[in-house]
DOVO-287851 format. One record per residue (C-alpha): residue in one letter; x, y, z. Coordinates in steps of 0.05 Angstrom, whole numbers, padded with zeros to 5 digits, always signed. Example, Ala and Ser with C-alpha at 12.3 -4.5 7.8 and 13.67 -1.06 7.14 Angstrom:
2
a+00246-00090+00156
s+00273-00021+00143
This chain:
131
x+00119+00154+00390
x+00142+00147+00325
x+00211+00132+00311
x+00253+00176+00266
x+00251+00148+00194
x+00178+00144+00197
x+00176+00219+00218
x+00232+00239+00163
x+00209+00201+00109
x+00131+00228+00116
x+00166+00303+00120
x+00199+00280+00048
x+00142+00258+00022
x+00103+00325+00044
x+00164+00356+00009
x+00165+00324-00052
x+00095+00326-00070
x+00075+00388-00034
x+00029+00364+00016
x+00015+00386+00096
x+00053+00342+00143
x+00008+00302+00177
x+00016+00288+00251
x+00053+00221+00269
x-00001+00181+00296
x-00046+00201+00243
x-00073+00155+00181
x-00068+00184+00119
x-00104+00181+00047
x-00081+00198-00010
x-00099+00189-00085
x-00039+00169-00130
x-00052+00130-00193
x-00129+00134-00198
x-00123+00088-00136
x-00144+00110-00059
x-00076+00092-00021
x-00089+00091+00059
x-00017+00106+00093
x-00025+00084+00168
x+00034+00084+00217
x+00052+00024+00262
x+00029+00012+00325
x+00081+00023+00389
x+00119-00047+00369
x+00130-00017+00302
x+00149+00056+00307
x+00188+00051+00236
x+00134+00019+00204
x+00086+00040+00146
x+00020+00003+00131
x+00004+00014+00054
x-00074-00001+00036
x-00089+00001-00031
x-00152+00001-00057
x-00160-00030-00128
x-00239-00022-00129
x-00289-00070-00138
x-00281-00133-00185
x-00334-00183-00204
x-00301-00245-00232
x-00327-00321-00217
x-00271-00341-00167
x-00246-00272-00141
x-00226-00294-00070
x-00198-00359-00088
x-00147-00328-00157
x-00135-00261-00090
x-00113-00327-00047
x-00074-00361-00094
x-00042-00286-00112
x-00020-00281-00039
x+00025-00350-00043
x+00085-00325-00074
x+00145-00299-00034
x+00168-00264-00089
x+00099-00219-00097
x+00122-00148-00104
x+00133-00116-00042
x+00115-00181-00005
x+00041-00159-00010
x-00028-00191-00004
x-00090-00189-00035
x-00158-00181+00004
x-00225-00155+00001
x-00243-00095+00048
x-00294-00108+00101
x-00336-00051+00096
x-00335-00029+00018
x-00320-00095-00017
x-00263-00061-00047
x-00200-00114-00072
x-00153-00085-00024
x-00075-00088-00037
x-00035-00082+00029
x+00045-00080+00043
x+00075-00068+00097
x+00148-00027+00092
x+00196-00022+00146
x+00226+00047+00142
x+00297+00040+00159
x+00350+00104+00143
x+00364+00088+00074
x+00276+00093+00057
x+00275+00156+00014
x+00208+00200+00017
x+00217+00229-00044
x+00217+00168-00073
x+00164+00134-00041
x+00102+00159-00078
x+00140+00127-00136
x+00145+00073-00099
x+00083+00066-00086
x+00066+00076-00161
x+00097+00019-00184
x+00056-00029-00124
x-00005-00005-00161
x+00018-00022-00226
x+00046-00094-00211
x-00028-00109-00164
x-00064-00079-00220
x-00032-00131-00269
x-00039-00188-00226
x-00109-00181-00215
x-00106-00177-00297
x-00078-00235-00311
x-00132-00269-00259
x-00184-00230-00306
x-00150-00275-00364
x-00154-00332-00335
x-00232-00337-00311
């Protein structure tokens, strides 16, 4: 069972932008930003827990893996994300994980979200620069 912030804020989120709820225990996609943003709920230990998946597409750069490692060092990353590569479509992957406690806004959180694509999107820039 989910616990309540993660039910309110997805019924904010459906508010604010107009989408169908989705049930609980369902993952979600959605597209925001040009970017494919998977939205899956924690597992029974995590009831107030959202998983956030971005996918940045595909990169070919000499080094990838090692500049998506050295990305994922950094405590102060935004949103204390990491960098990988998706095992089925290859896809650099950005993925957060954000605890949704009562003071997480849903109406916020596609704007939220927004900015996480911007700030991975410039990181994996700079690595561009720098190979």
């Amino acid at each position: 069972m989910r616990g309540e912030n993660y039910t309110r804020v997805i019924q904010e989120w459906c508010s604010t932008t107009g989408m169908l709820a989705w049930a609980d225990s369902d993952d979600k996609h959605v597209e925001i930003d040009d970017a494919v943003v998977a939205l899956i709920p924690g597992g029974d230990n995590e009831p107030d827990c959202l998983h956030v998946l971005i996918d940045l597409g595909h990169y070919e750069f000499p080094d990838l893996e090692r500049s998506l490692l050295e990305h994922n060092v950094p405590l102060d990353s935004p949103g204390h994300g990491c960098f990988g590569i998706h095992p089925t479509t290859g896809s650099v992957v950005y993925r957060v994980m954000m605890n949704l406690g009562s003071e997480t806004d849903g109406h916020f959180l596609p704007h939220h979200i927004s900015q996480l694509i911007q700030n991975a999107r410039a990181l994996l820039a700079t690595s561009l620069i720098l190979y």
